[in-house]
DRENVEXVEX-180104 format. One line per field, with one value per residue: x, y, z of N, C-alpha, C in turn; residue number from 1. Coordinates in pm, 1 decimal, padded with zeros to 6 digits. Example, Ala and Ser with C-alpha at 12.3 -4.5 7.8 and 13.67 -1.06 7.14 Angstrom:
n_X: c(01319.0:01285.0)
n_Y: c(-00569.0:-00225.0)
n_Z: c(00780.0:00708.0)
ca_X: c(01230.0:01367.0)
ca_Y: c(-00450.0:-00106.0)
ca_Z: c(00780.0:00714.0)
c_X: c(01320.0:01290.0)
c_Y: c(-00330.0:00003.0)
c_Z: c(00780.0:00787.0)
seq: c(1:2)
This chain:
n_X: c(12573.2:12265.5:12012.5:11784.1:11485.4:11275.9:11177.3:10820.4:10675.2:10411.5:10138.6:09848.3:09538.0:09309.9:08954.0:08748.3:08742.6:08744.6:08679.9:08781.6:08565.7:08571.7:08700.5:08773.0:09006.0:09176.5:09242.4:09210.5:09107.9:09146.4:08836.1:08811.8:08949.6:08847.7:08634.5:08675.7:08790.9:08587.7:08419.8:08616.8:08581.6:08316.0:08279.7:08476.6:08294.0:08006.9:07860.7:07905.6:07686.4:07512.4:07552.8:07354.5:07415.8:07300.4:07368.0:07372.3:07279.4:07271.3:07011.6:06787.5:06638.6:06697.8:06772.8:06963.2:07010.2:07172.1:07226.9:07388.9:07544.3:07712.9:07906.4:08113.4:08405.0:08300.9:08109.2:07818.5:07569.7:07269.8:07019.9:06962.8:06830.2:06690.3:06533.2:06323.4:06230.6:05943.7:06005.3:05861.7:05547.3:05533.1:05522.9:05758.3:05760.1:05649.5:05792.6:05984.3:05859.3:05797.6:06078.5:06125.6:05940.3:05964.9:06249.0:06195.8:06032.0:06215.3:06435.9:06290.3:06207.1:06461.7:06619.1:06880.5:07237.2:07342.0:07440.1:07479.9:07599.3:07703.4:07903.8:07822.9:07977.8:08168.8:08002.3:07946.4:07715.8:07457.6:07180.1:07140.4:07274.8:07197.3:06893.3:07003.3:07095.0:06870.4:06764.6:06931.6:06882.5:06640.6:06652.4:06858.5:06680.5:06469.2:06615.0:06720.8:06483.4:06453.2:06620.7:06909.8:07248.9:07424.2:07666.1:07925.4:08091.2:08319.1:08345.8:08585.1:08681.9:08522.3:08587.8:08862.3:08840.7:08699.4:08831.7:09085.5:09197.4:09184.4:09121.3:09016.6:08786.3:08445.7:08333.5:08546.1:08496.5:08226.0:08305.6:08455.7:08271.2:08099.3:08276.0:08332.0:08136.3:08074.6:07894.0:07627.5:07607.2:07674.8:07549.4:07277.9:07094.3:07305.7:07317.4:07227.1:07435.3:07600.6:07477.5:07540.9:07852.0:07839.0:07804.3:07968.4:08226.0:08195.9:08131.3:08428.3:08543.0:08481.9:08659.3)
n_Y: c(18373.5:18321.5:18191.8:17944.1:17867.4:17588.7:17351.0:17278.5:17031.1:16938.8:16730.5:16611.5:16561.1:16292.0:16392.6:16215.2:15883.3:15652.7:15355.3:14978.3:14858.1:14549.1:14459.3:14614.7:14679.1:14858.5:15179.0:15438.7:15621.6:15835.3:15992.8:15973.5:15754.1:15574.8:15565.5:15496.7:15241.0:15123.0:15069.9:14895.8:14701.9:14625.9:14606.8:14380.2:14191.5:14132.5:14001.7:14014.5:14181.2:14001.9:14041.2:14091.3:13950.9:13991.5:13837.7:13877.6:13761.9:13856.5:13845.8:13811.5:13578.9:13417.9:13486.0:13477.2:13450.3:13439.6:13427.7:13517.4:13498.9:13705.4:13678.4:13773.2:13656.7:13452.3:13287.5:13217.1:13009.6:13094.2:13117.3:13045.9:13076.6:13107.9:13315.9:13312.5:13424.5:13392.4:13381.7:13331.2:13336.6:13562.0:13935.4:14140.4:14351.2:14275.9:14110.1:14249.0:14332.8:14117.9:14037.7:14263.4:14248.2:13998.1:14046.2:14249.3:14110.5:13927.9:14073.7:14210.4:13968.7:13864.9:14048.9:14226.8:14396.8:14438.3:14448.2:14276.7:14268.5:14156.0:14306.4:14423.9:14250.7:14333.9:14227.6:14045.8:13981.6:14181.7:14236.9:14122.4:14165.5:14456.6:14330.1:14237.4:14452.7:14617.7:14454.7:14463.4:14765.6:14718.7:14562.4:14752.8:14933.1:14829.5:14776.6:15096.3:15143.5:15027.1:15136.3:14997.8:14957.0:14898.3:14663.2:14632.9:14389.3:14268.4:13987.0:13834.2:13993.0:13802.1:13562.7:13560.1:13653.1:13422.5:13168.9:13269.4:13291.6:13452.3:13367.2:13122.8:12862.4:12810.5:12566.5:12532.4:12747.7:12689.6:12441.1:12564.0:12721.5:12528.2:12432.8:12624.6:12755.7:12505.8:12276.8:12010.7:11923.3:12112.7:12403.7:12437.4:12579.1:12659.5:12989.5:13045.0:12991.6:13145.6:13367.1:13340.0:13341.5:13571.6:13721.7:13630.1:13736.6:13977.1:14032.2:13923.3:14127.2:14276.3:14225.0)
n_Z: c(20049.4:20017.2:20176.3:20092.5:20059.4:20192.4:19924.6:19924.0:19895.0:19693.6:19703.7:19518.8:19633.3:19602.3:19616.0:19683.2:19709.7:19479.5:19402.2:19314.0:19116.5:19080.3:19327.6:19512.5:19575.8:19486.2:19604.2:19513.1:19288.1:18937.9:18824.5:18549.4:18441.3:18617.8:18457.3:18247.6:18278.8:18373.5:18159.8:18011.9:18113.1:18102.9:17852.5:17835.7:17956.9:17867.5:17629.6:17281.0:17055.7:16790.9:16426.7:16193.6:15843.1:15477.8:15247.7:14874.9:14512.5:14209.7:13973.5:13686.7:13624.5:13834.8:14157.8:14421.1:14770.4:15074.1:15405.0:15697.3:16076.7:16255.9:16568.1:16759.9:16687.6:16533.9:16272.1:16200.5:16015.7:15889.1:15692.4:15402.2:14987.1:14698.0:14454.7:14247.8:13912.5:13608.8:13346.0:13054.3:13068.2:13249.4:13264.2:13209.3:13451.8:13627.7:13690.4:13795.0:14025.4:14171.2:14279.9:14425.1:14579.2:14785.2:14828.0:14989.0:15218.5:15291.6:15416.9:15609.8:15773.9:15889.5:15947.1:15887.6:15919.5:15728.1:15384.1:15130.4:14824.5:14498.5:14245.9:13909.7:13633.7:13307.1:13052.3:12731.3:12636.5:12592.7:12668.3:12863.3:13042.2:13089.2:13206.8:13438.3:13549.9:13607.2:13795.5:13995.6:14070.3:14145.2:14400.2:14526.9:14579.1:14709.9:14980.6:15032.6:15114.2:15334.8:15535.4:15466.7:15434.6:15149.8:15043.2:14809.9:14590.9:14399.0:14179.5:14211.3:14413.8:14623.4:14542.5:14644.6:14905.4:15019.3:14941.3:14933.8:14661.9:14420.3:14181.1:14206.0:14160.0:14060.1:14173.7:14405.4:14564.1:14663.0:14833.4:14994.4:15155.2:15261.1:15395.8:15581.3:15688.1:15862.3:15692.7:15579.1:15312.4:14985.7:14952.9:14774.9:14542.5:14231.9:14268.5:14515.5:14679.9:14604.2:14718.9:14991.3:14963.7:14896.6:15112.9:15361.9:15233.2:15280.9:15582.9:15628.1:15540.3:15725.6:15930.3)
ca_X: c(12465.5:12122.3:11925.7:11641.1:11353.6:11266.6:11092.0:10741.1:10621.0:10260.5:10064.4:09718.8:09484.7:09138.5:08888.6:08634.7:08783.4:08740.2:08749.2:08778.0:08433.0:08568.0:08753.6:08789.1:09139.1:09234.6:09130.6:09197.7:09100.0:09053.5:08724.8:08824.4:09050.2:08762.8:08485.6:08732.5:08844.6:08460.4:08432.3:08658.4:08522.0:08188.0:08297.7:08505.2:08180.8:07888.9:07911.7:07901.4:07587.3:07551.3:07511.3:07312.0:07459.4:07264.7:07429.6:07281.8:07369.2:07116.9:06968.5:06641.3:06554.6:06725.3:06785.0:07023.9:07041.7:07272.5:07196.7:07462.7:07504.3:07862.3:07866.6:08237.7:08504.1:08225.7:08084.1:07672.6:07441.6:07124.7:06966.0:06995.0:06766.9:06662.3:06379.2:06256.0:06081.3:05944.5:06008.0:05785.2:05438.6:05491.6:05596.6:05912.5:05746.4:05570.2:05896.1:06039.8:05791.9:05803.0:06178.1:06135.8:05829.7:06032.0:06372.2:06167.7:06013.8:06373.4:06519.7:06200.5:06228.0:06591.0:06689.3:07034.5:07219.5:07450.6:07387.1:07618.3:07592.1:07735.7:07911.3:07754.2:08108.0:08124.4:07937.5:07917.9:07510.1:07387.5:07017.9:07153.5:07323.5:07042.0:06789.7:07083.5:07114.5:06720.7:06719.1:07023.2:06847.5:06492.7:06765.6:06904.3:06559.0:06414.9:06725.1:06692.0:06345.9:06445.9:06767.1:06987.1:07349.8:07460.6:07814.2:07933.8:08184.3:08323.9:08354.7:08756.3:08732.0:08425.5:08678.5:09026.6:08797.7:08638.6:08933.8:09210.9:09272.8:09097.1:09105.3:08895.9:08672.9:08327.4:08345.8:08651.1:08399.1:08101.2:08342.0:08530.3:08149.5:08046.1:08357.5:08346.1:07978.2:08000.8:07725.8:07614.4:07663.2:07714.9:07456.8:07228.0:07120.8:07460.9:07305.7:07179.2:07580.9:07701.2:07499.4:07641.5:07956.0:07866.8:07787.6:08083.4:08300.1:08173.7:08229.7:08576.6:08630.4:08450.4:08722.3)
ca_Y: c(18308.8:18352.9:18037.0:17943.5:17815.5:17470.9:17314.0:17226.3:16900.9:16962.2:16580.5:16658.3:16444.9:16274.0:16432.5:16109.0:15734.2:15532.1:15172.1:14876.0:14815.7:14416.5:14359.7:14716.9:14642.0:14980.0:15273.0:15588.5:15668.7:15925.9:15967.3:15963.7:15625.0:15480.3:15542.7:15377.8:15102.3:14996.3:15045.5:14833.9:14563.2:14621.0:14530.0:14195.1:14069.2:14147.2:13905.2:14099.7:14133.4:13928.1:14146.3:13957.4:14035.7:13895.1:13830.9:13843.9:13728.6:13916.9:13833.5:13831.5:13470.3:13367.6:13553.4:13389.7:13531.4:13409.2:13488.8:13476.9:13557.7:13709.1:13675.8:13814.3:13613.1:13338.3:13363.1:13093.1:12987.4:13127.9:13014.5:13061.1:13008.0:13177.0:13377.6:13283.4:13422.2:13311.3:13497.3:13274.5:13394.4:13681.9:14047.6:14214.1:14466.7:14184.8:13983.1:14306.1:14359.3:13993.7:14030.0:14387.8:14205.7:13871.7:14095.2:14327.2:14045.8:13871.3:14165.8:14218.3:13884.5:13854.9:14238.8:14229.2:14528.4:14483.0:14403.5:14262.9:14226.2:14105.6:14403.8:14373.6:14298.8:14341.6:14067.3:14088.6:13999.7:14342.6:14243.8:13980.0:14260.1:14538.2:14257.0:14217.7:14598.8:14599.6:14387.7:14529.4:14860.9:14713.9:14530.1:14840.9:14999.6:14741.4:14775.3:15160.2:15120.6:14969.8:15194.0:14915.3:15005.0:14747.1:14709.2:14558.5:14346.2:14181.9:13801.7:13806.5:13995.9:13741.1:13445.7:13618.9:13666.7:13285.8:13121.3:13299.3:13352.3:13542.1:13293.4:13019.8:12818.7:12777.7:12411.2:12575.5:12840.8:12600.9:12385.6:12636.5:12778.7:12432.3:12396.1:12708.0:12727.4:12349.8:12274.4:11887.3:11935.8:12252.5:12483.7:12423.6:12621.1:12797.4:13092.0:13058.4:12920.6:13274.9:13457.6:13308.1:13321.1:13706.7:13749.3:13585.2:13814.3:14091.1:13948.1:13825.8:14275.6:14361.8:14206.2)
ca_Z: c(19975.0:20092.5:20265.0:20045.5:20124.4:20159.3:19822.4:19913.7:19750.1:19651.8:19652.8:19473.3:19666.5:19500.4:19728.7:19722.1:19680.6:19391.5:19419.1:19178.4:19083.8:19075.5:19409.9:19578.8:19623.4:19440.1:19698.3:19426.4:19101.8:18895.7:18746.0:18389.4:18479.2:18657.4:18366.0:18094.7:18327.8:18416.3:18002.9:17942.6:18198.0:18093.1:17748.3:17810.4:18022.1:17789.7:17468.9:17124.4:16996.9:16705.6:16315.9:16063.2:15727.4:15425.8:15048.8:14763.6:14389.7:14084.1:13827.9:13675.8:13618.1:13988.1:14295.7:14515.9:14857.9:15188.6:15508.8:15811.9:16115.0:16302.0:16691.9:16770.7:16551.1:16509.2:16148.5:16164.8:15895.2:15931.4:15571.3:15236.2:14927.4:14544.5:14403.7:14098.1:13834.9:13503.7:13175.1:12960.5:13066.1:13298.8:13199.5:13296.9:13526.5:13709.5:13784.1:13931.6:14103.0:14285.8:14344.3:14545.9:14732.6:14810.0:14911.7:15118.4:15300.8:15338.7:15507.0:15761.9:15827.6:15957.2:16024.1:15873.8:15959.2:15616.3:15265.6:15036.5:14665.4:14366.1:14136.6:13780.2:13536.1:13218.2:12965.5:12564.1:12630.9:12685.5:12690.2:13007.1:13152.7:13111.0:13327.0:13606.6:13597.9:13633.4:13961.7:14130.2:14101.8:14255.0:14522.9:14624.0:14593.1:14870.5:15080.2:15080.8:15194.0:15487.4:15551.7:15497.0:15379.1:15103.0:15003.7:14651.1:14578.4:14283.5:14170.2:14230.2:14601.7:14683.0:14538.1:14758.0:15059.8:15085.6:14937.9:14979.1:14559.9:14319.3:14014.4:14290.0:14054.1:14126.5:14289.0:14481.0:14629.2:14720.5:14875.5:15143.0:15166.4:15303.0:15515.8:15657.3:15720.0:15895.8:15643.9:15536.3:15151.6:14933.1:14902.2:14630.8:14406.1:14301.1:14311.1:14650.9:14746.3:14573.2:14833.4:15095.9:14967.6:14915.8:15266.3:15365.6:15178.5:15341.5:15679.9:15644.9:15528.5:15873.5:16014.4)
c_X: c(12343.5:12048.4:11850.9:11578.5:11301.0:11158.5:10969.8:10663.0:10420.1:10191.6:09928.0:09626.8:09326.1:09040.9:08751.7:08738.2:08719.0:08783.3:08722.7:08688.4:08406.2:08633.4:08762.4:08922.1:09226.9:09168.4:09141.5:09213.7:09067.2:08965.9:08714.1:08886.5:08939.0:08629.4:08571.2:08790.1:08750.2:08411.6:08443.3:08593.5:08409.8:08173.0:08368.8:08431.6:08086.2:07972.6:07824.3:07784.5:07611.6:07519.2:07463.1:07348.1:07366.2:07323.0:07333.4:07328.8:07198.2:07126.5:06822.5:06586.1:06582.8:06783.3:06905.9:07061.8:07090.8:07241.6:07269.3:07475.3:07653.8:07839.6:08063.0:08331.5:08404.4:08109.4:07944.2:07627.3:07335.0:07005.5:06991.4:06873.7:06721.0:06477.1:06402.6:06167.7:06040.7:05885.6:05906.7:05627.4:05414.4:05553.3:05676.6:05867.8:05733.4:05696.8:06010.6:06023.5:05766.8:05927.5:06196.9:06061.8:05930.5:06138.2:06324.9:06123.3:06144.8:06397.1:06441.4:06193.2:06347.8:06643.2:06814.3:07086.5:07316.2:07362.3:07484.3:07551.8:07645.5:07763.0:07879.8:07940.6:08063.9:08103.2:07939.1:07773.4:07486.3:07302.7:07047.0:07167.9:07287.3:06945.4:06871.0:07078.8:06980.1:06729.1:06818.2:06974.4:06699.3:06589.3:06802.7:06755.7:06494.0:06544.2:06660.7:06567.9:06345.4:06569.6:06917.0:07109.8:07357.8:07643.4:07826.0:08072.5:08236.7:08366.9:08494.0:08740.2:08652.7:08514.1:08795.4:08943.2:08722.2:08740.2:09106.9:09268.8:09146.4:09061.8:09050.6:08799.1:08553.5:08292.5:08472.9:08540.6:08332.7:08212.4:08406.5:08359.6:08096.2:08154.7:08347.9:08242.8:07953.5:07861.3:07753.5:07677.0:07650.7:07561.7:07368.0:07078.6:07257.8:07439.2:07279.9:07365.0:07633.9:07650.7:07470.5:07762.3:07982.5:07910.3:07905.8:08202.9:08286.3:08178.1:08357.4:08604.9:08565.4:08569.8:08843.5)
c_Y: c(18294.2:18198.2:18032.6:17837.1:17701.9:17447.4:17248.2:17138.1:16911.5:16837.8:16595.7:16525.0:16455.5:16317.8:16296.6:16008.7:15688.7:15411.6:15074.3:14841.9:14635.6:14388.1:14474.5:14686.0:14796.6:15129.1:15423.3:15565.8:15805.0:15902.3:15894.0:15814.9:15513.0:15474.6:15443.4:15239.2:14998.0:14976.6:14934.2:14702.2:14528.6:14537.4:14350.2:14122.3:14040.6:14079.3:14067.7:14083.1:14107.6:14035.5:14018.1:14058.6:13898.9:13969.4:13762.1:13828.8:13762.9:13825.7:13785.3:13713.3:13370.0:13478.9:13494.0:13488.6:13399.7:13450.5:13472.5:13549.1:13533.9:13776.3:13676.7:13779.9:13451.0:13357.8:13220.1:13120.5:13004.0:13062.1:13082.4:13022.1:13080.3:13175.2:13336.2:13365.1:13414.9:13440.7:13434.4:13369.9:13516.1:13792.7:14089.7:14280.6:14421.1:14090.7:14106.5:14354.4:14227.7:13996.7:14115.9:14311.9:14083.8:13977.3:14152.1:14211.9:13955.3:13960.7:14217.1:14078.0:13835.5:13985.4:14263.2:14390.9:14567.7:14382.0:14368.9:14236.7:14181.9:14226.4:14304.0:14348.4:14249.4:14224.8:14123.0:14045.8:14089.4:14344.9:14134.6:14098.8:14415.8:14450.0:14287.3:14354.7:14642.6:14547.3:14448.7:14660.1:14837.2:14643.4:14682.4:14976.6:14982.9:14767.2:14976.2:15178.1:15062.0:15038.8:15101.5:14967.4:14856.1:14816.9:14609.9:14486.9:14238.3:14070.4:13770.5:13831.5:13887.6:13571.9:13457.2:13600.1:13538.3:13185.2:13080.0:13347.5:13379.5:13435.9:13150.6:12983.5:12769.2:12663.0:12445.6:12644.5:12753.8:12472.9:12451.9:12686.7:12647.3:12404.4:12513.2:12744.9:12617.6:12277.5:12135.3:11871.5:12085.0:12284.4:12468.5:12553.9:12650.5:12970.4:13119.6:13057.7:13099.1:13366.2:13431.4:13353.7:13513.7:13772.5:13720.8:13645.7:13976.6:14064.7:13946.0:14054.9:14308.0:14318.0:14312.7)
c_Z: c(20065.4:20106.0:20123.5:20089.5:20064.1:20015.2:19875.3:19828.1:19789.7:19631.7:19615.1:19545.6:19635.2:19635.4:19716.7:19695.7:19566.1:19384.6:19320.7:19229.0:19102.8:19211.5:19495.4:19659.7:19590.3:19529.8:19623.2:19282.0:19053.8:18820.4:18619.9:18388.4:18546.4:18556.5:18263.3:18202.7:18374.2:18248.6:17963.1:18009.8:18161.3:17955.4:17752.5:17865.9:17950.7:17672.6:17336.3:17061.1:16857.7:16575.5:16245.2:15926.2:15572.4:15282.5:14955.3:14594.0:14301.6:13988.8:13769.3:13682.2:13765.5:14039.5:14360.7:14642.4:14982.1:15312.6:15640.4:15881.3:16255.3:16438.9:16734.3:16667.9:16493.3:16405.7:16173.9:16066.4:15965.4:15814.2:15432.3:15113.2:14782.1:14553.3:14295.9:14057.3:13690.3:13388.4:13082.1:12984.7:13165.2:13300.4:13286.4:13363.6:13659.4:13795.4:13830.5:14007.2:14234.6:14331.7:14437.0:14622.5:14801.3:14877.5:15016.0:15227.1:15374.3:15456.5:15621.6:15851.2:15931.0:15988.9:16018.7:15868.5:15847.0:15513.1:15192.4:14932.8:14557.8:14285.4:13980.6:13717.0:13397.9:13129.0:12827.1:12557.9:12712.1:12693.9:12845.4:13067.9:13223.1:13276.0:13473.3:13627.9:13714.0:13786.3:14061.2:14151.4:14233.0:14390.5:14600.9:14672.0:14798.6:14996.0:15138.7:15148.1:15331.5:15560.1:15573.1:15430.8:15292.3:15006.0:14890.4:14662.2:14430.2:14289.7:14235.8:14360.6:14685.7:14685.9:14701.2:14879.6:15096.3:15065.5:14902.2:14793.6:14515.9:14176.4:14054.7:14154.7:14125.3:14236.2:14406.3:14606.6:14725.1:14769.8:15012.3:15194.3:15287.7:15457.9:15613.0:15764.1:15846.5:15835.4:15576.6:15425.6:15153.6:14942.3:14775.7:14640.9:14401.0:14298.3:14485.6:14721.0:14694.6:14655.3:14907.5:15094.4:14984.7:15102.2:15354.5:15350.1:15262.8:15512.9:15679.8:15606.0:15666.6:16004.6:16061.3)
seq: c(1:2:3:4:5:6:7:8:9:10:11:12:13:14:15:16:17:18:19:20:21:22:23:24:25:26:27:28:29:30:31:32:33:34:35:36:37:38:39:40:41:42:43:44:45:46:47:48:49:50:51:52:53:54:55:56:57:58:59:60:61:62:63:64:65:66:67:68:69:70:71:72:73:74:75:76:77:78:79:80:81:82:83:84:85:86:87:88:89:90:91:92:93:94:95:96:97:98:99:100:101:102:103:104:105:106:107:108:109:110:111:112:113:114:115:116:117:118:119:120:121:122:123:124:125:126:127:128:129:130:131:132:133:134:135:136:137:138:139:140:141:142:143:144:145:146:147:148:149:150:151:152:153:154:155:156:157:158:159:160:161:162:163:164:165:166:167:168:169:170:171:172:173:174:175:176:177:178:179:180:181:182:183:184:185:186:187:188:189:190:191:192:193:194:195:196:197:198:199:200:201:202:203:204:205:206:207)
């Protein structure tokens, strides 16, 4: 049986040092091991920049919009408050023409980087549900105008996602809204409290 020849062990060695960026206690890295490991450091030191997400609830004779503002798992009130506008003496073109000006100024004002809305559902007043159609179109009008993404959600996922069921009754809502928030009293208007509660809803899915 013929000798053979010893097995040479091959040790690949890092031709520079890499050292822990935090204590230089580690004297080799590889590259790829040292870009995701200052990554990851870079990330648990730097705080999360914060997203402002603002909710909004249609409809032609009130507005109700929400405005909050999510800084890692930490959900603030920023403000809240309703557009108005008046059907008696001024024409339908005119009051959707103040709700695009009013939203656009909202959303330059605070710079939310999400939109939430209110899905239309179905009503047996189809001249109500024409108007709401009407404003959620100038809503998503003003939004695209500013390249804002807006996401929809209906009454039941906006209930499930603030307090936990879907069949939540209004005073249910504006009550977790207030607790959740840390806010004095409820929200008033309840439109203004529904977008919050939108905003909210959309939040609690970014999780």
């Amino acid at each position: 049986m013929k000798n053979r020849r010893p097995v040479k062990k091959f040790h690949k060695k890092i031709s520079r040092p890499y050292k822990n960026p935090i204590d230089n206690s580690l004297p080799y890295f590889h590259p790829v091991v040292k870009r995701l490991f200052q990554e990851r450091v870079y990330c648990s030191i730097m705080p999360e920049e914060p997203v402002i997400v603002v909710g909004i609830d249609p409809g032609l004779a009130r507005v109700g919009y929400g405005v909050l503002r999510k800084t890692g798992n930490t959900t603030g009130y920023v403000t809240h408050g309703c557009i108005t506008t008046d059907g008696t003496h001024t024409p339908h073109e005119f009051r959707l023409q103040h709700i695009y000006n009013e939203i656009t100024d909202l959303l330059k004002t605070h710079g939310p980087r999400y939109a939430a809305i209110e899905k239309l559902f179905f009503t047996k007043n189809i001249t109500s549900a024409m108007g709401v159609s009407e404003v959620r179109g100038v809503i998503f009008l003003a939004c695209a105008g500013m390249a804002l993404p807006v996401y929809e959600y209906t009454p039941n996922q906006v209930k499930q996602a603030v307090t936990g069921s879907g069949r939540a009754d209004k005073k249910q809502v504006q009550e977790m809204i207030k607790r959740l928030l840390h806010l004095d009293e409820i929200p008033r208007p309840d439109d203004a409290a529904d977008g919050l509660s939108v905003a909210l809803c959309h939040i609690n899915q970014m999780r």
